[in-house]
C-alpha positions as CSV (number, residue, x, y, z in Angstrom):
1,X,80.3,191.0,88.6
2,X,82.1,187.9,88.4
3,X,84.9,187.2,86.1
4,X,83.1,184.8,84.1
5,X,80.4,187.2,83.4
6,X,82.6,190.0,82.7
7,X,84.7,187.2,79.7
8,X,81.0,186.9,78.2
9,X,79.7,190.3,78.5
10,X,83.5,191.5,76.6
11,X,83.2,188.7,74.2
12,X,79.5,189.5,73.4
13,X,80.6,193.4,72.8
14,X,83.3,192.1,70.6
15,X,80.9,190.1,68.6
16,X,78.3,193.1,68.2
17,X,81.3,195.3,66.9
18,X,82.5,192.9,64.2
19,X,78.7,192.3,63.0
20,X,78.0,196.4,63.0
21,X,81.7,196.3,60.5
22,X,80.0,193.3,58.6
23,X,76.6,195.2,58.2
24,X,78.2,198.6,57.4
25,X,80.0,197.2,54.6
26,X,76.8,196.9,52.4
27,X,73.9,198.9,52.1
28,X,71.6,195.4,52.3
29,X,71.4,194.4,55.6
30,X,69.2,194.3,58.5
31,X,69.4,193.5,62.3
32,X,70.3,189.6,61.5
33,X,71.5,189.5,58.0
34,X,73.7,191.1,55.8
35,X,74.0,190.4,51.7
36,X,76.8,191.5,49.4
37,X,76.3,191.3,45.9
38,X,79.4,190.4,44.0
39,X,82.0,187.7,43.7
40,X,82.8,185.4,46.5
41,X,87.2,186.2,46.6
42,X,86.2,189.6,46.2
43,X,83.6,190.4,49.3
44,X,85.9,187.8,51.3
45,X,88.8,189.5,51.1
46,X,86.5,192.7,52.3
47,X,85.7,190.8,55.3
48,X,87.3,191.2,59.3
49,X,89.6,188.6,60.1
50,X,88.1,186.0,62.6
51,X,84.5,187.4,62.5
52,X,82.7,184.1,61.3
53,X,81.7,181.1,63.2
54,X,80.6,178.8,60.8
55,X,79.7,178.1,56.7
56,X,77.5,176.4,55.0
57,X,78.0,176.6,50.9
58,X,77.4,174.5,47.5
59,X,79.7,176.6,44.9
60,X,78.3,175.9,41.3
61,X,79.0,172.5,40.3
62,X,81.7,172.2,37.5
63,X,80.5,172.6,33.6
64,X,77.0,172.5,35.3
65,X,75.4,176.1,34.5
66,X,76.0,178.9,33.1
67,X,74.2,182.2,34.7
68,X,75.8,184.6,32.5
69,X,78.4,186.0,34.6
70,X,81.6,186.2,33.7
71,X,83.0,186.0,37.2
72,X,81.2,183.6,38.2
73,X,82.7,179.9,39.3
74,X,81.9,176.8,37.4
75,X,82.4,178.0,33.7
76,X,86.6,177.1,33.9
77,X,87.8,175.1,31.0
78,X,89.8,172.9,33.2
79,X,89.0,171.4,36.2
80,X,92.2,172.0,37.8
81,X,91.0,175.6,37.1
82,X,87.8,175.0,38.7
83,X,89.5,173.7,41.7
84,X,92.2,176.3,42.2
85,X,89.6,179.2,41.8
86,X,87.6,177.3,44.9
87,X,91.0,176.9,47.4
88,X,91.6,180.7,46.6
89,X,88.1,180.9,47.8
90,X,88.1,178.7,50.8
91,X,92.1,180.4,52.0
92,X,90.1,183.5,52.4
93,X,87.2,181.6,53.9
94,X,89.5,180.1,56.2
95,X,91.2,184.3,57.3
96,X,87.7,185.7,57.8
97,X,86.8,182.2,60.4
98,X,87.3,182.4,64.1
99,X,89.7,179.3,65.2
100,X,86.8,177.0,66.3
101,X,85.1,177.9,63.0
102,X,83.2,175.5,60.9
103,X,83.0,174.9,56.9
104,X,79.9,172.3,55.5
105,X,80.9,172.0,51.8
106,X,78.8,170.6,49.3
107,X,79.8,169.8,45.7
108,X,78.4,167.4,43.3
109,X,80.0,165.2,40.8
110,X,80.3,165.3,37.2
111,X,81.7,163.5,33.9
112,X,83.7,164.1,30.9
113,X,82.3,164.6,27.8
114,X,85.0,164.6,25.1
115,X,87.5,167.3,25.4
116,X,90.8,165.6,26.2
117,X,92.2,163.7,23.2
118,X,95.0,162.1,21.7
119,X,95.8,162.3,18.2
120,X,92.4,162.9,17.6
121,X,91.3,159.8,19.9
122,X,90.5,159.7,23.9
123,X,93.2,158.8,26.2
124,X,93.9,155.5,26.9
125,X,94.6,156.1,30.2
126,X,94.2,158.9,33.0
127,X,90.9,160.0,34.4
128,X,90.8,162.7,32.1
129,X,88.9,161.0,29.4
130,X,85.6,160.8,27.6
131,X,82.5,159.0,30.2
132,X,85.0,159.1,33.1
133,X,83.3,159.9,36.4
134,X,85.2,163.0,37.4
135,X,85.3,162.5,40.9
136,X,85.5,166.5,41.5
137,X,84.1,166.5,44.8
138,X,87.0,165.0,46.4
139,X,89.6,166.2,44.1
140,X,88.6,169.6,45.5
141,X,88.6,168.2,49.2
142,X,91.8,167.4,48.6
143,X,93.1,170.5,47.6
144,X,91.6,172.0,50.4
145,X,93.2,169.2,53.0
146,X,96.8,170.1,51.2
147,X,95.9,173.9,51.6
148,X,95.2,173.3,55.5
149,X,91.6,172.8,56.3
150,X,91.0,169.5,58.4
151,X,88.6,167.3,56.8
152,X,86.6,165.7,59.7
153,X,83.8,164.3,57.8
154,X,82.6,163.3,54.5
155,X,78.6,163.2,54.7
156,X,76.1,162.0,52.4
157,X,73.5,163.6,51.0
158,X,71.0,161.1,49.9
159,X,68.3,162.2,47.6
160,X,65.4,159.6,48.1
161,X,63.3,161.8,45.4
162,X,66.8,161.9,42.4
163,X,65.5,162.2,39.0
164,X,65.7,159.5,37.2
165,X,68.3,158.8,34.3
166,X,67.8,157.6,31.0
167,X,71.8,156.3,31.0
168,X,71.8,152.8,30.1
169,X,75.6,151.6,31.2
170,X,75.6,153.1,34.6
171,X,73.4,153.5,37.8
172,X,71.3,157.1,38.1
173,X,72.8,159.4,41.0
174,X,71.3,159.6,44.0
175,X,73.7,161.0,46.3
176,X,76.4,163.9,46.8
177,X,79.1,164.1,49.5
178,X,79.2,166.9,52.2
179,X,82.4,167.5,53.4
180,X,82.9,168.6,57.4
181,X,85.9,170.7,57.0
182,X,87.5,172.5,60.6
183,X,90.0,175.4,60.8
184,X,92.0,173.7,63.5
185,X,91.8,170.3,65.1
186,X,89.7,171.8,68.0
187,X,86.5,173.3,67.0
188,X,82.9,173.7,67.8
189,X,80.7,171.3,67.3
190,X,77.4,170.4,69.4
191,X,76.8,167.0,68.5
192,X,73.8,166.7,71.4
193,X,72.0,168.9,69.5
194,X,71.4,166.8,66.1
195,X,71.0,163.3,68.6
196,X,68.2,161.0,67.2
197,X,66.0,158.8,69.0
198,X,67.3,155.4,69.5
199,X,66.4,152.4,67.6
200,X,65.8,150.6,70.8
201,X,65.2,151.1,74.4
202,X,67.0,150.6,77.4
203,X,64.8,149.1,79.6
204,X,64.7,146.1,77.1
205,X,68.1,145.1,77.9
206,X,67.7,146.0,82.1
207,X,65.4,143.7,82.0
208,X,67.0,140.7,80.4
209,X,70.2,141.5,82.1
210,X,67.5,141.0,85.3
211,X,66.0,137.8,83.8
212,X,69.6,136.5,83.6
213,X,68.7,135.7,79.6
214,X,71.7,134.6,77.9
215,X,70.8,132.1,75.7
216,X,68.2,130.8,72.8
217,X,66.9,131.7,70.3
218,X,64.2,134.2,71.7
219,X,61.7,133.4,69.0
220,X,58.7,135.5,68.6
221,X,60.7,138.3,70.6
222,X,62.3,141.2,67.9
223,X,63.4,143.7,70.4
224,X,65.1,140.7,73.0
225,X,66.6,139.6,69.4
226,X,68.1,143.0,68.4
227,X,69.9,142.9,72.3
228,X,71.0,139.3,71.9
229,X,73.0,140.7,69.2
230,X,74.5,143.6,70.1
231,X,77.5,144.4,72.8
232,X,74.8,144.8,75.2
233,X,75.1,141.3,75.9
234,X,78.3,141.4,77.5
235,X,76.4,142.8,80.7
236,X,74.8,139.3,81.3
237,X,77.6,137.3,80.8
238,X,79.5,139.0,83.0
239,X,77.4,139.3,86.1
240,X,75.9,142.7,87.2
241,X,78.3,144.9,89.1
242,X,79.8,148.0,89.2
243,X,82.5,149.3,87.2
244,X,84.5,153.2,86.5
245,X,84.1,154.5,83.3
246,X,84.2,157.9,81.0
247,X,81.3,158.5,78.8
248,X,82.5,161.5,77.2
249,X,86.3,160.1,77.0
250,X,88.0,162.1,74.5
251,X,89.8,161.1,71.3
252,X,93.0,159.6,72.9
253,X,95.0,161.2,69.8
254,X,93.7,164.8,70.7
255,X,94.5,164.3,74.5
256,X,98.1,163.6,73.0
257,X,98.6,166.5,71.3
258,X,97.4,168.5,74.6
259,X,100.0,166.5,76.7
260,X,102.8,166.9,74.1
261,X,101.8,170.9,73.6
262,X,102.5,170.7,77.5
263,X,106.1,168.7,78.4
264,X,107.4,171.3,75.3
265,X,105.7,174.4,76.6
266,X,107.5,173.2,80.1
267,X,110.4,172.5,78.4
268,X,110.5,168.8,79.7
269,X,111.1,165.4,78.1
270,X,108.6,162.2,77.7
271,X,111.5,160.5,79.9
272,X,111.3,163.1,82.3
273,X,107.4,162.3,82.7
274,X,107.7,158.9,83.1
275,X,110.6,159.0,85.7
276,X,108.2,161.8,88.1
277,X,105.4,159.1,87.5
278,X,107.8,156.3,88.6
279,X,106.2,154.4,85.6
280,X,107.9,152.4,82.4
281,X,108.7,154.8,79.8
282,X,107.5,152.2,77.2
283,X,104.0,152.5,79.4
284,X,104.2,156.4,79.7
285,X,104.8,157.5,75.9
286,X,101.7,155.4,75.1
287,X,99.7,158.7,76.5
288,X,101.9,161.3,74.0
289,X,101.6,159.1,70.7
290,X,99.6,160.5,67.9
291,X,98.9,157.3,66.3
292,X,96.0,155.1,66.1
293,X,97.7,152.0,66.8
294,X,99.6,153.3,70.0
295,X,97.8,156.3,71.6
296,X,96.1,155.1,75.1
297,X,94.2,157.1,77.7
298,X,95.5,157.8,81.0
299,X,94.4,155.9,83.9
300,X,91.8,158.1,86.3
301,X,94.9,158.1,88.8
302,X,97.7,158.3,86.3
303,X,95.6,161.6,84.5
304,X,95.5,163.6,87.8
305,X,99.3,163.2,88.4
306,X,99.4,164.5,85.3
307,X,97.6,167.2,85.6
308,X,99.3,168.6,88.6
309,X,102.6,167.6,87.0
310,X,102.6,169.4,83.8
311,X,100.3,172.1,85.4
312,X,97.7,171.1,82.8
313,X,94.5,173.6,82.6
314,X,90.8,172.4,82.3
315,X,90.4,171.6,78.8
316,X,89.7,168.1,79.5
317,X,88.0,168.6,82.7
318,X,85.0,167.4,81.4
319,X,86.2,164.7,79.2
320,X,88.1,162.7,81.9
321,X,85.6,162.8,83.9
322,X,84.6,159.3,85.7
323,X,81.7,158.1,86.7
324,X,80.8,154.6,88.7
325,X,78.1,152.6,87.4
326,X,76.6,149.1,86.6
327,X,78.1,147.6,83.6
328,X,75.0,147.4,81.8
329,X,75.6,149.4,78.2
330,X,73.2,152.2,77.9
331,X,72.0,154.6,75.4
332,X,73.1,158.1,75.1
333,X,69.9,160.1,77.4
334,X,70.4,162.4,74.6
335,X,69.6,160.0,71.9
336,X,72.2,158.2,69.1
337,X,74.8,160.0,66.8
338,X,73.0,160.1,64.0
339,X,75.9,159.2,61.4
340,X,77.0,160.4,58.2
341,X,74.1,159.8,56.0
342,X,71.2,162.7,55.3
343,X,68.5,160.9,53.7
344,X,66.5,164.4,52.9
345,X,64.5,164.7,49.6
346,X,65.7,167.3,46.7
347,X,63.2,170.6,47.2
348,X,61.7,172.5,44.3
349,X,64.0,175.5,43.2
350,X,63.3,179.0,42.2
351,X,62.1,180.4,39.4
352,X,66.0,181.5,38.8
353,X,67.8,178.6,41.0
354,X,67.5,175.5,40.3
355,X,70.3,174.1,42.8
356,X,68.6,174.4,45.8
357,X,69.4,172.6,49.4
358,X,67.1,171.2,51.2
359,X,66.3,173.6,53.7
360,X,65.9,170.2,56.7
361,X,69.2,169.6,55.5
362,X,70.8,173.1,56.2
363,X,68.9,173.5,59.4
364,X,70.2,169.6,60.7
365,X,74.1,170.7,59.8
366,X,74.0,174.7,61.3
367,X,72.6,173.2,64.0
368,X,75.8,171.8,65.1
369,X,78.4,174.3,64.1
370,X,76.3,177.4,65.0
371,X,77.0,178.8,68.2
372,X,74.1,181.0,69.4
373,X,73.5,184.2,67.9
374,X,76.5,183.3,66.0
375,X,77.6,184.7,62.6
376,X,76.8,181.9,59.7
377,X,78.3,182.9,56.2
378,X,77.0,181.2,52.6
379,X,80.0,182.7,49.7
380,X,77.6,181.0,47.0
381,X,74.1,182.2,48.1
382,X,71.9,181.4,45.4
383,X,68.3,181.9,47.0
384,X,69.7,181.7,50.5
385,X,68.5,178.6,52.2
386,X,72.0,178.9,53.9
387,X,70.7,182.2,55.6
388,X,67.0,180.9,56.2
389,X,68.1,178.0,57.9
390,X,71.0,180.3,59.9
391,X,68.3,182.8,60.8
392,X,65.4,180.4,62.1
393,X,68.4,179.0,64.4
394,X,68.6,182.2,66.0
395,X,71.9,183.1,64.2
396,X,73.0,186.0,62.0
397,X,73.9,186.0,58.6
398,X,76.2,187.1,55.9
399,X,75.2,185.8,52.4
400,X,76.7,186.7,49.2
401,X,75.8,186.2,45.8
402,X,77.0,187.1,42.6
403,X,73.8,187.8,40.9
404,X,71.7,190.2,42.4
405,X,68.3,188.5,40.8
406,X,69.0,186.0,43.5
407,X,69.8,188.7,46.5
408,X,66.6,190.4,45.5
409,X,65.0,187.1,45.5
410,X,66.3,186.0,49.5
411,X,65.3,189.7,50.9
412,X,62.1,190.3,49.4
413,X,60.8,186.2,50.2
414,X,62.5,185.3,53.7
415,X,63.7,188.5,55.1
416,X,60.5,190.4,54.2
417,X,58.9,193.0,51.8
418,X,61.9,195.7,51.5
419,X,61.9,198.6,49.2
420,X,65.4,198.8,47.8
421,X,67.5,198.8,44.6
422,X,70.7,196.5,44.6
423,X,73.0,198.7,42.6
């Protein structure tokens, strides 16, 4: 058996003993999916440490619903209530993740009605007055950034089917963010596996890069039009010819923090680097800043040294990889990233559960951040479109849900026809 194997076959054994601890924890689970019924700090806190890969949630919005539970979230009659409740939440979320995990948050928006006054009158200033948008979403993002998480992205969720308004002095919503948020600044994330077709095709631009087309109008012509106008062009102004290049070249700000987690694990200096190199110091700390403005790449040549100096291990193996090619610029084989905008219609809820995902949109996200046969978590259940989407992916899942109307309603409808009483 070779090592390699032997690493998966021990990690795979861990993984099945933290998902029998999960499972035998609550009396409603199965081979895939395990529900707790009871509040979402509570169960959390119940949980093994580093036993989740990923999360996929929409707590109760704000002043939005009341489903007669004292302990539920949502019914605070502050907001900075609301949003402290949710960080306690998401700190314990953030225990029960493995380092690589994954958290896709989804909160919508909300205004003031009343409430706040002065002297019997609304504020004159503040954002805590009467019509004012409260802009929860990212108030609790936030609060969550200042208690640690990353947040890598801020999605939206784009509801071509809204219901309409009947305000008159503002527009009707149609949207809600989704926030991307990461335990750690390295994490998993399989972006090849949500690629979308391309909007255009490749072989339209080999062959007016052939053609030697670099001019006019091309009238009559979209597709030579949509290349005119796009960087693609650079390859017939140029010339053909062959050039290096990394298409998977990492973010140059991560590769510093790799290079500068290296010269203080060896116990050297930036200086020192540069002087072994026999390069400009000016030159060399370019590949150790953190910052936008000055963090640069190594050369090919310049990277290799470096590996060999600072004894670096593979974790950018892949990513500095370079590859010799025309200079023609192609499409992704895999297809396009397909941004940060979900345009996925609002589906019917429950009978209970109004506030229900998409289950297209769950399915597109997990996707990403679920590892195979990893362990997806949903703290606000509701119906569970969280743990459908988790289980058609092949994951497992741990869902839970203060009302046990709507644990009864995810077990008997998308798990299958079980005989049990939630106690």
């Amino acid at each position: 058996m070779t090592k390699t194997t032997a690493d998966q076959n021990s990690q795979m054994g861990q993984a099945d003993r933290v998902w029998k601890q999960i499972r035998s924890a609550t009396r409603i689970s199965g081979s895939d999916y395990a529900i707790f019924v009871g509040d979402a700090l509570s169960v959390l806190s119940g949980l093994p440490s580093e036993s989740v890969h990923t999360c996929l949630t929409s707590p109760p919005y704000w002043g939005a619903r009341d489903y007669g539970n004292s302990k539920q979230i949502g019914l605070e009659e502050s907001l900075d209530d609301y949003i402290e409740n949710l960080v306690l939440v998401f700190r314990e979320l953030r225990r029960v993740l493995v380092k690589t995990g994954t958290i896709w948050l989804n909160i919508g928006d909300s205004y003031f009605h009343g409430g706040i006054t002065v002297a019997g009158k609304s504020p004159a200033k503040g954002w805590k007055r009467n019509k004012q948008l409260t802009l929860t979403p990212f108030r609790v993002a936030l609060a969550l950034e200042e208690d640690g998480w990353w947040i890598r992205n801020t999605a939206v969720w784009h509801k071509p089917n809204a219901m309409p308004s009947s305000v008159k002095d503002r527009l009707t919503n149609c949207w809600e963010p989704l926030f991307l948020l990461t335990k750690s600044d390295r994490y998993f994330f399989d972006l090849d596996s949500i690629r979308v077709p391309h909007r255009t095709d490749d072989r339209v631009e080999w062959q007016r890069a052939l053609r030697g087309v670099t001019n006019g109008k091309a009238k009559g012509q979209k597709n030579l039009r949509v290349w005119l106008n796009s960087p693609r062009h650079r390859a017939t102004i140029e010339g053909m010819r062959n050039i290096r290049r990394r298409p998977n070249a990492p973010n140059s700000i991560e590769l510093a923090r790799y290079l500068r987690e290296a010269i203080e694990k060896k116990g050297v200096s930036i200086n020192w680097v540069a002087k072994e190199l026999n390069l400009p110091f000016e030159r060399t700390r370019h590949y150790f800043r953190t910052d936008e403005i000055g963090s640069r790449l190594p050369p090919e040549e310049t990277w290799e040294r470096l590996k060999d100096l600072l004894d670096l291990g593979d974790d950018f193996d892949e990513a500095m990889e370079v590859e010799v090619g025309d200079n023609v610029f192609r499409n992704h084989p895999k297809g396009r990233n397909p941004g940060d905008l979900f345009s996925v219609a609002v589906s019917s809820g429950s009978s209970q559960h109004f506030a229900t995902m998409p289950v297209s949109l769950a399915r597109t996200t997990l996707r990403a951040t679920l590892p195979p046969t990893g362990i997806c978590i949903d703290p606000f259940m509701g119906t569970g479109t969280t743990g459908v989407a988790a289980l058609e992916l092949g994951g497992r899942f741990v869902g839970i849900e203060l009302l046990k109307e709507f644990a009864q309603e995810f077990v008997g409808n998308v798990v299958g026809k079980l005989n049990f009483a939630i106690r």
